[in-house]
N, C-alpha and C positions, 0 to 999 in steps of 0.2 A: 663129679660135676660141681662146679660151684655156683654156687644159688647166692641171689642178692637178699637184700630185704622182704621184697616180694615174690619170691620165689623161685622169679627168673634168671636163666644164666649169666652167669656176673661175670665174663670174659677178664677184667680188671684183678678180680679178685682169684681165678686161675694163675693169669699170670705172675701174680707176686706170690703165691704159695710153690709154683715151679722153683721160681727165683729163690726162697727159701731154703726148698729143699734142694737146693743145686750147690754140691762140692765145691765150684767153682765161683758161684757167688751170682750166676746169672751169665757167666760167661757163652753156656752151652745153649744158652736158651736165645743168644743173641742174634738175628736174621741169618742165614746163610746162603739166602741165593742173590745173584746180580740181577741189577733191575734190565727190565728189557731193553733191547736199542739203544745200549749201550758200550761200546770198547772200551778195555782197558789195557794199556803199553806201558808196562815198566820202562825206564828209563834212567839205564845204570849212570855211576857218578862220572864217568871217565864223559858222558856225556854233558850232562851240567855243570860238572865240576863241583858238585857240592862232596862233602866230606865223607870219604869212603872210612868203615869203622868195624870193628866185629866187636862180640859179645864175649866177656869175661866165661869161663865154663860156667859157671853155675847157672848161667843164664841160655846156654846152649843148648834148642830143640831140636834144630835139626840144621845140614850145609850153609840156611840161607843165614841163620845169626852168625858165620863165620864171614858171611859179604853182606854186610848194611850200608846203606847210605843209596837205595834204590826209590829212585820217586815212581809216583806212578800217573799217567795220564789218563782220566777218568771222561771219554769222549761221547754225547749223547749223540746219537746218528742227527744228522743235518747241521752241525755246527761245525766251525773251522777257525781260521787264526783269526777273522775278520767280529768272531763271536767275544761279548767280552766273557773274562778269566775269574775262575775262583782257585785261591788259594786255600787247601783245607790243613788245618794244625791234628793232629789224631790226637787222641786221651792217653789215661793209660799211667796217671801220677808220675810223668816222665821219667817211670823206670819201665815199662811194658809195652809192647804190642808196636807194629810199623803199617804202611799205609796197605800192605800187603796180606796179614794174617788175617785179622778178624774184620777190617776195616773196609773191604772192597763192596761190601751189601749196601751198608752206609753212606759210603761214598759215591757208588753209584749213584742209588737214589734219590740223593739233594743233587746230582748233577741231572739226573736228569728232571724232578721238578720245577728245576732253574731254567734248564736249557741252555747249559754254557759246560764247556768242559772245564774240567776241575784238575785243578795238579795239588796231588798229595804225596809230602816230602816225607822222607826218614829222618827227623832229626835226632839228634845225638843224646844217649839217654844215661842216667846214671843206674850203676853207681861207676860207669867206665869216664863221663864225664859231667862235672857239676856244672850247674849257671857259672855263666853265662851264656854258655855254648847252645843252649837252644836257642836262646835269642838271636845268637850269633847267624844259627844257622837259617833263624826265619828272615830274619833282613837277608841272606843272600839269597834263598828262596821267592823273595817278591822279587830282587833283582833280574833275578833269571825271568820270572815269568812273565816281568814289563816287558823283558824282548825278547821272548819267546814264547810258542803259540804250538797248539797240539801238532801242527803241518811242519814246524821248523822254526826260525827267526822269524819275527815280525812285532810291532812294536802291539802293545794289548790298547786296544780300545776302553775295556774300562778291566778294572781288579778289583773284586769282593775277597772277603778275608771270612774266614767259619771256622771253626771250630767245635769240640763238645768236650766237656769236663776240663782238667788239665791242658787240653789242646786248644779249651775255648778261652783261657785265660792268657794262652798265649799268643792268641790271635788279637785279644784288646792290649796286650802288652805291646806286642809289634806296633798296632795302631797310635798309641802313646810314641813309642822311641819314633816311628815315623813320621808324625807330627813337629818333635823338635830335631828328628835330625832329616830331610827329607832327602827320597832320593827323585836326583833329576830325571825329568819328564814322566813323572809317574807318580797317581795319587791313590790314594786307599779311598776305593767309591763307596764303600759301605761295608756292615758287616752282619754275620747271624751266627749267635753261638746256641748251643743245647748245653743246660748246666755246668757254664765256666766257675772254676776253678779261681776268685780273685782276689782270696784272700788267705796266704800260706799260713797268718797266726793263727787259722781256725777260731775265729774271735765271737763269730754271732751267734744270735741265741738258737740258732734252727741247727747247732750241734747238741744242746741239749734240748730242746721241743720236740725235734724232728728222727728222734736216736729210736731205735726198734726197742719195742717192748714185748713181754710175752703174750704172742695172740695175735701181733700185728694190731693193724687200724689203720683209720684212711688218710693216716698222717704219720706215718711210720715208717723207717727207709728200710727197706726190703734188702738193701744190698752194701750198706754200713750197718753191722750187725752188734758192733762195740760197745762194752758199756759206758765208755767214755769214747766217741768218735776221734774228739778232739787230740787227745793224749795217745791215741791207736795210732792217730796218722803222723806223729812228730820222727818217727825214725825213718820213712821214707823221706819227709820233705828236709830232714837233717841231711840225708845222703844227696841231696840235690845242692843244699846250703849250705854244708859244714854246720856241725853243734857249734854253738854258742860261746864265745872266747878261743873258737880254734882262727887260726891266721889263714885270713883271706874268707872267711866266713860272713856270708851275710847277713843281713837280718830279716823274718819270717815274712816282715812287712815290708819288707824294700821295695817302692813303686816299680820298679824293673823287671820284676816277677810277681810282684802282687798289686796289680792294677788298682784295684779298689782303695790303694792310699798314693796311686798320682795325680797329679792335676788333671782333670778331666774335661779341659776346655778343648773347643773345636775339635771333637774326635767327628767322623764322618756317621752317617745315619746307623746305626745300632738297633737289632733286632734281637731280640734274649727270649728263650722259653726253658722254662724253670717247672720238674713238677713239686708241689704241695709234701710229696712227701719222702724230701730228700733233704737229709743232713745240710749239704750245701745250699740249702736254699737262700740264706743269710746272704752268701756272696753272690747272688744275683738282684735280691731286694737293695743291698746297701750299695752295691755299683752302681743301679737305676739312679736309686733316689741319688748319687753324690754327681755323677754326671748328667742328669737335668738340673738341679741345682745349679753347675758350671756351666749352664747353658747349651748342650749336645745334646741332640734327637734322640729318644731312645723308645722305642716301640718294645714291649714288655706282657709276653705272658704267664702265669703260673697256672697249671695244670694240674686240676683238683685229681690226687690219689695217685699222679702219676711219681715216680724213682727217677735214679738219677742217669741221665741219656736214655731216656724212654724213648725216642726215634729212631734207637735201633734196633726195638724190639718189634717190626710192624709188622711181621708176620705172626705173630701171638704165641710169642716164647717157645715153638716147638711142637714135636712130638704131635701123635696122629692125632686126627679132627681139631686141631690148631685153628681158631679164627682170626682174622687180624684184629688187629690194635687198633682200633678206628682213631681215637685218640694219638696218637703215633704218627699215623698215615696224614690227620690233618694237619697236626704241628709242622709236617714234611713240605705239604701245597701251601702252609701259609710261610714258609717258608721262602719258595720259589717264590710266590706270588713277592715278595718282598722284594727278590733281587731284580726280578722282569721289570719291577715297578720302578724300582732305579736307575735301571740299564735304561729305559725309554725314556726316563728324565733328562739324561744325560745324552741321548739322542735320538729325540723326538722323530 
């Protein structure tokens, strides 16, 4: 049992020692069940049309990595096409995981704290394809879901953008390219990430503050376990970019995948929760402060002892006598509370 300072069960301090000792890095410990009064309907590509793909063998778990490119429609009972839409981006350092594997507890959940159904896309991941191609494939992803609606066609009443980790950074990058390129009759009402991803040079100081040390502490990331975070993570975001002098390679900080160095004006109302002790926290603190500066909404929490997508952990990491993640669970309704709060702005 884990004891806090005062001798009481320290629920917080369970969960990151699970996370510790898990093979997987936290993977196992991640929610597994779907939240109530909720449906979820894949929605293969031949119906979207978005880009059907398979997975290189090394990457092949099982049939479904040989058919990718399946969205999925995350429907909370009493909502329909007339409800507005969330667009969710999944994590996963865009070489891992689809809206399908690990993703549907999560998903659920912010859809149904919202109260709007949610369409979460597969996009295309490396090392089968580098950037552009996720971005590519989230602009036709908002396309699709301006007109279309859990029921079929219909044009969306409003479109929120989410994300977490990697997915959440791709979600403010969409927000950017949709700002100067827009698409007609459709705008990006708002957005709410859980520790986006927005800066691929790994540049802030919360890769080295925030790096695990032996023992842990309440500012310690439980699941970048690196002695240099920073330099750990450069051969996935190289498979994404190409290394450095190769042709056609990008740079780490290209506003087009790394939000936190494009212009940050007129982005739509922005909701971030970031916890305290996650390597990434940098690329949440420095996209804040660079897009109010530029003048854009940004509504900003960090989450003392929490790791990095702690809102998927709301069932309390697992295994028997599990309590929940209260911390988790509220980040989840202030979440909702965010988009409801939008959605009735925008039609009172």
């Amino acid at each position: 049992m884990a004891a806090g300072e005062d001798g009481a069960f320290d629920n917080v301090a369970k969960c990151v020692a699970k996370i510790v000792a898990s093979p997987t890095y936290g993977q196992e410990e991640l929610d597994q069940t779907i939240a109530p009064s909720v449906k979820i309907t894949s929605v293969p590509p031949e119906v979207t049309g978005f880009p059907a793909w398979s997975r290189q063998d090394d990457y092949v778990e099982s049939d479904a990595d040989r058919d990718r490119g399946h969205a999925d429609w995350v429907v909370p009972e009493g909502t329909d096409n007339d409800t507005p839409r969330i667009l969710y981006c999944h994590g996963g350092g865009y070489e891992y995981y689809s809206p399908q594997d690990v993703y549907r507890p999560a998903t659920s959940r912010l859809a149904a704290a919202a109260g709007m159904p949610l369409l979460a896309f597969d996009y295309r991941l490396v090392p089968e394809y580098k950037h552009p191609a996720q971005l590519e494939d989230a602009v036709q992803a908002f396309r699709w879901i301006a007109a279309n609606g859990p029921q079929g066609p219909g044009k969306a009443r409003a479109i929120f953008l989410a994300g977490d980790s990697a997915g959440g950074g791709l979600a403010l990058a969409l927000a950017v390219r949709l700002r100067d390129e827009p698409v007609e009759g459709a705008v990006v009402a708002g957005i709410t990430v859980v520790s986006p991803e927005t800066d691929l040079s790994c540049s802030g100081e919360s890769y080295t503050t925030r790096r695990w040390i032996e023992g842990g502490g309440p500012t310690c990331d439980p699941m970048f376990r690196d002695e240099d975070p920073a330099e750990a993570s450069m051969d996935q975001i190289y498979r994404l970019l190409g290394k450095p002098g190769e042709n056609g390679a990008f740079r780490t900080d290209h506003p087009s995948i790394s939000p936190l160095h494009a212009e940050l004006h007129r982005l739509p109302p922005t909701q971030i929760h970031v916890g305290d002790a996650e390597v990434m926290l940098s690329d949440s603190v420095d996209f804040e402060r660079r897009a109010r500066a530029a003048g854009s909404p940004v509504s900003f929490t960090v989450w003392p002892r929490m790791w990095h997508t702690f809102t998927q952990f709301t069932e309390g990491c697992g295994g028997e006598n599990a309590r929940p993640l209260e911390e988790a669970l509220a980040a989840l309704r202030q979440q909702g509370d965010f988009l409801r709060g939008l959605a009735a702005s925008l039609h009172p």
